[in-house]
N, C-alpha and C positions, 0 to 999 in steps of 0.2 A: 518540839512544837511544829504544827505543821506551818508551811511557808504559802502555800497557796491558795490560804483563807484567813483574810482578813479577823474574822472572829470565826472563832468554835466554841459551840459552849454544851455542856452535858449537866443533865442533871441539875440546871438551876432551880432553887427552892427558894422563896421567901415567906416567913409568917410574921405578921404583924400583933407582937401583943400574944402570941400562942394560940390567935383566935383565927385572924383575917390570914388568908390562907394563898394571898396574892399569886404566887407562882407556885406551880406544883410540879415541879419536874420537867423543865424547859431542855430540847435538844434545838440545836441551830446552828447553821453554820451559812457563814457569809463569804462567798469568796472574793478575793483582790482586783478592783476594775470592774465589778456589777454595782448596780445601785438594787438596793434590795429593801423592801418593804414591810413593815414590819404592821400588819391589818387586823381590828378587833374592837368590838364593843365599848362604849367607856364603861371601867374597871375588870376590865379585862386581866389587867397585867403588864401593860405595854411601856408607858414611862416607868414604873417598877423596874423593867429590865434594863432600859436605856441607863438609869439613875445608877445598877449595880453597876454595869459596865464603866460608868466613871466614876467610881469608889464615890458616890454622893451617900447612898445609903450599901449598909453592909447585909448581903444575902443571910440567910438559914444555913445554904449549901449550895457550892457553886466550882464547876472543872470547867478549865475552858483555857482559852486563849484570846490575846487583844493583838495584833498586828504580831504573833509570835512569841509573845510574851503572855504570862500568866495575865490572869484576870485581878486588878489590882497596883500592875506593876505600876509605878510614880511615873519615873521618866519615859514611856511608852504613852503616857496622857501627855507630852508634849507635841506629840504626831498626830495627835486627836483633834479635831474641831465638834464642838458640842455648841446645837441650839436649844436650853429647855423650853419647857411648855410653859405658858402662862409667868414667862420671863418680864421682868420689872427692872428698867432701867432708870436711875436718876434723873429727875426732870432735869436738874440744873445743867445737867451737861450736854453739849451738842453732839447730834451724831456722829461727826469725825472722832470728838474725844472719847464716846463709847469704846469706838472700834479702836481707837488710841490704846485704850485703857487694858482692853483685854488683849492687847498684843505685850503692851508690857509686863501682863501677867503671865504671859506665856513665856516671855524671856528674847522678842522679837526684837532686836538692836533701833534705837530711834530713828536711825534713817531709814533702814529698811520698813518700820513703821510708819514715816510719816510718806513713804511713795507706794506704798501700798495700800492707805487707807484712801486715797484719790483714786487711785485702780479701783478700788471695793465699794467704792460709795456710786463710780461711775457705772460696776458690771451691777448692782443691784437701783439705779435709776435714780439715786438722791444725788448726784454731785451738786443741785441746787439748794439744796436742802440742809447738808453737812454741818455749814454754822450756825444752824439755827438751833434752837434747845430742845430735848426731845419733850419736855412737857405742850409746846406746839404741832407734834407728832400726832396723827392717826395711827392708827390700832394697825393699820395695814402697813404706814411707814415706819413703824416700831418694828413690825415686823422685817421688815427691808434690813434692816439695819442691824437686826436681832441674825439675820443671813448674813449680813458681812461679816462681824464680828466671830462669826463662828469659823472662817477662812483666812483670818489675819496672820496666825503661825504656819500657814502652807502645807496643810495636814495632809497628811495619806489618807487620814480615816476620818471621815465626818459625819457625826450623827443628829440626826435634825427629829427634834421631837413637835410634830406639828407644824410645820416651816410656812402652809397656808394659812393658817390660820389667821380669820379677819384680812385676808387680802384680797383686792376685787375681781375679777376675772384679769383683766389684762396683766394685773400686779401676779396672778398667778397661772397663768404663760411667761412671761419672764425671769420665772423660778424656775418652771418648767426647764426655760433655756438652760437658765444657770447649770445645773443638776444634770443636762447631757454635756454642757462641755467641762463639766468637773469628770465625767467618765471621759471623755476624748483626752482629758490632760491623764486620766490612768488612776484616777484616784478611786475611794470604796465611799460611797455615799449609803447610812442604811437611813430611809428615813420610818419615823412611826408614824402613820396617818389615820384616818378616815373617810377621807375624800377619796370614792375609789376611780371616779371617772376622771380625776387628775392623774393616779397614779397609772392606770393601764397604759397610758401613754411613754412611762418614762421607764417603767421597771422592768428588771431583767428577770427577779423572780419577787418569789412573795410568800411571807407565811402568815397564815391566818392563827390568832391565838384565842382561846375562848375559856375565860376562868381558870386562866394561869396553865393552860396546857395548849400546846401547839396543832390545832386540828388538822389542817393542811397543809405542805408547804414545798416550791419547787416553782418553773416557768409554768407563765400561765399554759400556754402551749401544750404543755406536756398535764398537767393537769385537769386541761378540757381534755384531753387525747379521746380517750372512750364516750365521750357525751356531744360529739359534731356531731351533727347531721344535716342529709337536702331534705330540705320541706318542698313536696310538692303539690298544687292547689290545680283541681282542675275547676276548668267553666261548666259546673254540670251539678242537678240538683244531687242528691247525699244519694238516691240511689241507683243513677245513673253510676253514679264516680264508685259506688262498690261493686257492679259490675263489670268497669273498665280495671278497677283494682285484680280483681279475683285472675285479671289474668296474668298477672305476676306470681302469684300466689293465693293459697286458700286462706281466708279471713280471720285474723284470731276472735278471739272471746272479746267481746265488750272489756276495754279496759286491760288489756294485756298486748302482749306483742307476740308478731308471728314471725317467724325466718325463712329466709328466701334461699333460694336453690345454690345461691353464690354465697351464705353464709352471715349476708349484715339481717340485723332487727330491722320489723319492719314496725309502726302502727296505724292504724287509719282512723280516722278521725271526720266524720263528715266527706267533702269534696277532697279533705286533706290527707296526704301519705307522708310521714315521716320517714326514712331510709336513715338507718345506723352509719353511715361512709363518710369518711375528709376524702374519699378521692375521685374526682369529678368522671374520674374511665368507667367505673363502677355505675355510674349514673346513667351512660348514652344507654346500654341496649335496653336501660328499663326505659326510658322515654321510646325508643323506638316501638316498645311491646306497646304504650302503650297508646300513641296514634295511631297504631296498627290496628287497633281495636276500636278505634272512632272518636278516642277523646282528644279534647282541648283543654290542652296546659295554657292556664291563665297567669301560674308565677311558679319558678322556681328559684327557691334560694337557700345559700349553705348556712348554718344555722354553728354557731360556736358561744359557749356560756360568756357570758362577759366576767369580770373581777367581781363585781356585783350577787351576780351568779352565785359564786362560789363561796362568796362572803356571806349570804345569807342560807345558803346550805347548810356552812360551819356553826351558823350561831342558831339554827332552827331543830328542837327537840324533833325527833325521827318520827317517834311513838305520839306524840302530840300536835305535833304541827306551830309547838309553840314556839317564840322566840326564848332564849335562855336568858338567865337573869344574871347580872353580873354577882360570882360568889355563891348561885341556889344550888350549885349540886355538892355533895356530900364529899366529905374527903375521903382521899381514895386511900386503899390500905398502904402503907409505908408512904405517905407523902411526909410532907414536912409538917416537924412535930416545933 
């Protein structure tokens, strides 16, 4: 088994019922020390995967590995911290006793239990709160708490299914926190979200999954790599700014892109020039051509897909422009039977 990835997993399949065709052949791999995102639709597939990974429910077909060990192995779920989704704690119990609870299910000794659950209650912002019942709880501080509990056995591997969820902005910057300094301590955080403009901030990569198949997956970085580019806008009516254009290059067709002498796409758009480049060198002698020719650059700016971006790429039919429906497309040949 490989040592320098947290999870690997090949070929994950689930059907539900011979019908529902949840996963269709999942590849993934998570390495040790990133926090990694696992992004997609609901009914995507996404707590499906999370749920195989902790033996909750049992796959179609599944190879892989969990912190080195098969997918499955028992004592390997005691390195694990899991938050599920749409998790239901006992009212009657207060949040200390939660996080209590599930440490002693995990097999965490009572002392070390009971000075860790003041640590956890303090790093996720309830230490006032702790003796209180969680039927007194908000959605957001269930959630708080639904975060501690998932770090009480001191996990290498924690997977957080939704971990936002119903928490207010400030409750989720303080997760945000949590989840870099569980990478500073060295740990593997994968979370499953939806929220993308929380996670671009936290994640080191990401894979987009769309009806049980992995459509994209990698650092964002490297994933926008071909799609940056400088936009630039001059002060000049459209056809002013196509004759200041023309002297970088000759004009494409309406609606296509033209290349430039040094090799980036170009398009032009009104007052506006798109240029295919991440590298600002690239950029001066076209600004120099083009005050040289009389015009005035009103904005330039470097242009990179956000998470967003690329989320709605994955889940956007090519040919139609449509959004994809969770489950509408046809099973592929040798999926899961």
């Amino acid at each position: 088994m490989s040592s320098q990835h947290a999870i690997e997993l090949h070929n994950v399949a689930k059907t539900y019922r011979g019908k529902v065709h949840a996963l269709r052949g999942v590849d993934m791999r998570v390495a040790r020390g990133e926090v990694f995102c696992l992004l997609g639709p609901n009914g995507a597939g996404k707590s499906t995967l999370v749920k195989i990974l902790m033996t909750v429910i049992r796959p179609s077909r599944c190879e892989g590995s969990v912190l080195g060990q098969r997918v499955g192995h028992k004592p390997t779920l005691a390195r694990v911290g899991y938050l599920p989704e749409h998790h239901q704690f006992p009212g009657y119990l207060t949040g200390a006793q939660v996080i209590d609870h599930f440490g002693a299910m995990c097999g965490v000794p009572r002392a070390a239990r009971k000075k860790r659950t003041g640590e956890l209650l303090e790093l996720v912002g309830m230490s006032d709160w702790g003796a209180k019942r969680m039927r007194a709880y908000s959605k957001g501080m269930r959630q708080r708490i639904g975060n501690a509990q998932a770090l009480i056995n001191d996990p290498e591997l924690v997977l957080l299914d939704e971990p936002t969820d119903g928490v207010d902005p400030v409750g989720r910057r303080d997760i945000r926190a949590i989840l870099t300094r569980l990478k500073d301590e060295g740990r593997t955080v994968f979370i499953n979200s939806h929220l993308l403009s929380e996670l671009e901030m936290v994640c080191d990569r990401v894979a987009i999954l769309v009806q049980g198949l992995v459509r994209s997956q990698g650092a964002i970085t490297d994933l926008t790599q071909d799609r940056r580019y400088y936009n630039i806008v001059l002060d000049a009516q459209p056809e002013q700014a196509t004759s200041a254009f023309a002297a970088l290059a000759p004009a494409p067709a309406p609606g296509e892109r033209g290349a430039l002498d040094s090799g980036e796409w170009f398009e032009v758009e009104g007052p506006a020039m798109r240029i295919g480049t991440d590298d600002p060198n690239r950029i001066k002698p076209l600004l120099s051509s083009l005050m040289a020719a009389g015009a005035t650059i009103r904005e330039l700016r470097h242009v990179r897909p956000s998470l967003e971006d690329l989320f709605m790429e994955a889940v956007t039919d090519p040919t139609t422009g449509q959004t994809l429906a969770p489950g509408a497309s046809k099973t592929r040949k040798g999926g899961a039977k």
